[in-house]
C-alpha positions in Angstrom: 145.4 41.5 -37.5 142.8 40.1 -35.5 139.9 41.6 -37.0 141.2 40.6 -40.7 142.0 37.2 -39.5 141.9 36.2 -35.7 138.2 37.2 -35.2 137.0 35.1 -38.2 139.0 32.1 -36.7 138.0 32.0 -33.7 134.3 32.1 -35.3 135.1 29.2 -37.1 137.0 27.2 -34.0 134.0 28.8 -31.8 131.0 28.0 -34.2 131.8 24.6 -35.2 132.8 23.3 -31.4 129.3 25.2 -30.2 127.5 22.8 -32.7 129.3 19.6 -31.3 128.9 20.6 -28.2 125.6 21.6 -27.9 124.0 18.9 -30.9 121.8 17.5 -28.3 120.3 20.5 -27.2 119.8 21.6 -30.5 118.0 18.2 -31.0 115.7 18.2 -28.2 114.8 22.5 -29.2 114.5 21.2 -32.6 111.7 18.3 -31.2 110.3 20.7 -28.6 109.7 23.4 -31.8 107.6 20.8 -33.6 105.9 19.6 -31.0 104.8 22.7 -29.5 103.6 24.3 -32.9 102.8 22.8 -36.1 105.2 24.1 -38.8 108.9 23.6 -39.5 111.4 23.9 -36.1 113.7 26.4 -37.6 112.5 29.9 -38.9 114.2 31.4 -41.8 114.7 34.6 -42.5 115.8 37.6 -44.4 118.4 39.6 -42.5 121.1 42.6 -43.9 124.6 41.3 -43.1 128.4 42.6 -43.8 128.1 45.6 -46.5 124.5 45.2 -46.8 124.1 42.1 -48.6 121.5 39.8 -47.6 121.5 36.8 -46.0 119.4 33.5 -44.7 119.3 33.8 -40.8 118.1 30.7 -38.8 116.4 30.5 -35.1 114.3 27.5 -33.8 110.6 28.9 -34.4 109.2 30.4 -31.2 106.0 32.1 -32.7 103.3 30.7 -35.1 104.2 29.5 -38.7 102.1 32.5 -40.1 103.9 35.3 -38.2 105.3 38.0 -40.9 108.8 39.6 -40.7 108.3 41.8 -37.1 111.2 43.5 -35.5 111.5 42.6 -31.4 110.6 45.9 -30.4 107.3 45.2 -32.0 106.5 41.2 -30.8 103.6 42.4 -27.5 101.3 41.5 -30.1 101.9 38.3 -31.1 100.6 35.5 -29.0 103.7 32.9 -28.4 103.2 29.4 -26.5 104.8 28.8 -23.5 107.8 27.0 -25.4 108.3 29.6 -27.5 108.5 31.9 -24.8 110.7 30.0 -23.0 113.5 29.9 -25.8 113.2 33.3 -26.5 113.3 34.3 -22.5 116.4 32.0 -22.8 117.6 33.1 -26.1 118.0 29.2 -27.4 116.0 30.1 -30.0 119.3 31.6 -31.3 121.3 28.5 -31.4 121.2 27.6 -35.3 122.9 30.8 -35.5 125.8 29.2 -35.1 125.5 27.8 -38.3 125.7 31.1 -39.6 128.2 31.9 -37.9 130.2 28.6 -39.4 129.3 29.6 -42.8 130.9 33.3 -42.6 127.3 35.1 -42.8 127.7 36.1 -39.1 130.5 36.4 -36.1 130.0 35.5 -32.8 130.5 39.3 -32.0 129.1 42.3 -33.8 125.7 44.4 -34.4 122.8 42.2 -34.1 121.6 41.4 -38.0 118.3 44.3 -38.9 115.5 43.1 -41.2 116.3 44.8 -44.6 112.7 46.5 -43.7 114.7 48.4 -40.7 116.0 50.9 -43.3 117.0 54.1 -41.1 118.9 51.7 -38.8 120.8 50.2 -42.3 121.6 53.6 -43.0 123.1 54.8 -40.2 125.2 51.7 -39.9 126.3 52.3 -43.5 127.3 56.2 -42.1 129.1 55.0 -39.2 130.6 51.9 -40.9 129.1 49.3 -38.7 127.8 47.3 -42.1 131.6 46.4 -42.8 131.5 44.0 -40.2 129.7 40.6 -40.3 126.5 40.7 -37.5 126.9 38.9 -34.5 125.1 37.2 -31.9 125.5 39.3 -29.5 127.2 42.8 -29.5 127.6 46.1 -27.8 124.3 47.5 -28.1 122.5 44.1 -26.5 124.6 44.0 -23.7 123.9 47.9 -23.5 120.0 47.4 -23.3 118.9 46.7 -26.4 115.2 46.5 -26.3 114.8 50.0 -25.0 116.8 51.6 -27.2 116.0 53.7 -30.4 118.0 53.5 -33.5 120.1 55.9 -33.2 121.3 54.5 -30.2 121.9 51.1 -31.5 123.4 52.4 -34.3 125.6 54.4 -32.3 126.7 51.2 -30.6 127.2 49.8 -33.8 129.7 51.9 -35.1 131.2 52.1 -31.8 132.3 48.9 -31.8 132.9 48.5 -35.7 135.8 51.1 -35.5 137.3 49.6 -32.3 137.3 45.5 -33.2 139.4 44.3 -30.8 139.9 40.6 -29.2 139.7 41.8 -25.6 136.4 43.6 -26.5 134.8 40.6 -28.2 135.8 38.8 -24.9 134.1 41.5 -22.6 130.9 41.8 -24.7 130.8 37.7 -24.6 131.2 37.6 -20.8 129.1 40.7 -20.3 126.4 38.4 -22.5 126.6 35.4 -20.4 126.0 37.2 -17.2 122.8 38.9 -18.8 122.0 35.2 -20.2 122.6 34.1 -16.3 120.1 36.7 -14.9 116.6 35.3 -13.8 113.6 36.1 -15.8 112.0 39.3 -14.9 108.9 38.9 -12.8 105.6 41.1 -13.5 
């Protein structure tokens, strides 16, 4: 019951009071985006969602308007300003996900969305049934590490939690989330 219905309410309820809530911040990101980097604030993009279809995903633009589709494992590279940084060390350049979350693309909960160019992780979501779940925000892979993992490790965190959807587990990835979000920045 509450994966069918329950879990896509409480995106909805969740979602739509997340974008009341925070509309100022989003403003103010939205400002500091523009400001900080010539280009539009929010970054579009290609991402595979629920049974493989593809989607428009949004994030306030951290990175230079003429950065190409890179996965985050691969961003050492690219030179981001220091407010592009800071919303990515933050994750606030993930807030206009919500929107995707209101419009049923996404859930607040489930495997983070892959570019359509991460093809062996699509497929072994498809095996393990983690693509019949919308993508979430957060999930069970990033509160398990998620950077240093290799596919098959996400995906195996995938389909973990895509065969056991349950409303006490989308509650203990969310609070597991917010103390990672709570951590300081690491220092090098």
């Amino acid at each position: 019951m509450y994966r069918d219905f329950g879990k896509r309410l409480i995106d909805v309820l969740a979602s739509a009071g997340g974008i009341l809530l925070l509309s100022p911040v989003l403003i103010l990101l939205a400002l500091g985006a523009r400001i900080s980097s010539p280009g539009p604030a929010i970054f579009k993009q290609a991402r595979t969602g629920r049974d493989g279809k593809e989607f428009r995903f949004y994030k306030f633009r951290s990175m230079p308007i003429d950065t190409g589709d890179v996965s985050s494992d691969q961003l050492g590279a690219i030179e981001i300003r220091r407010f592009g940084k800071f919303i990515r060390r933050t994750n606030l350049d993930e807030l206009p996900q919500l929107f995707n979350v209101l419009r049923g693309d996404m859930s607040v909960v489930g495997p983070r969305p892959p570019l359509p160019s991460q093809e062996e992780l699509i497929t072994l979501r498809r095996e393990n049934g983690a693509l019949t779940c919308r993508p979430g925000l957060t999930g069970l892979a990033q509160v398990n590490a998620f950077d240093g993992m290799s596919v098959a490790e996400k995906a195996a965190f995938d389909g973990q939690y895509a065969n056991k959807i349950t409303l006490l587990g989308d509650i203990t990835i969310l609070l597991r989330t917010i103390t990672y979000l709570l951590k300081p920045p690491p220092t090098y």
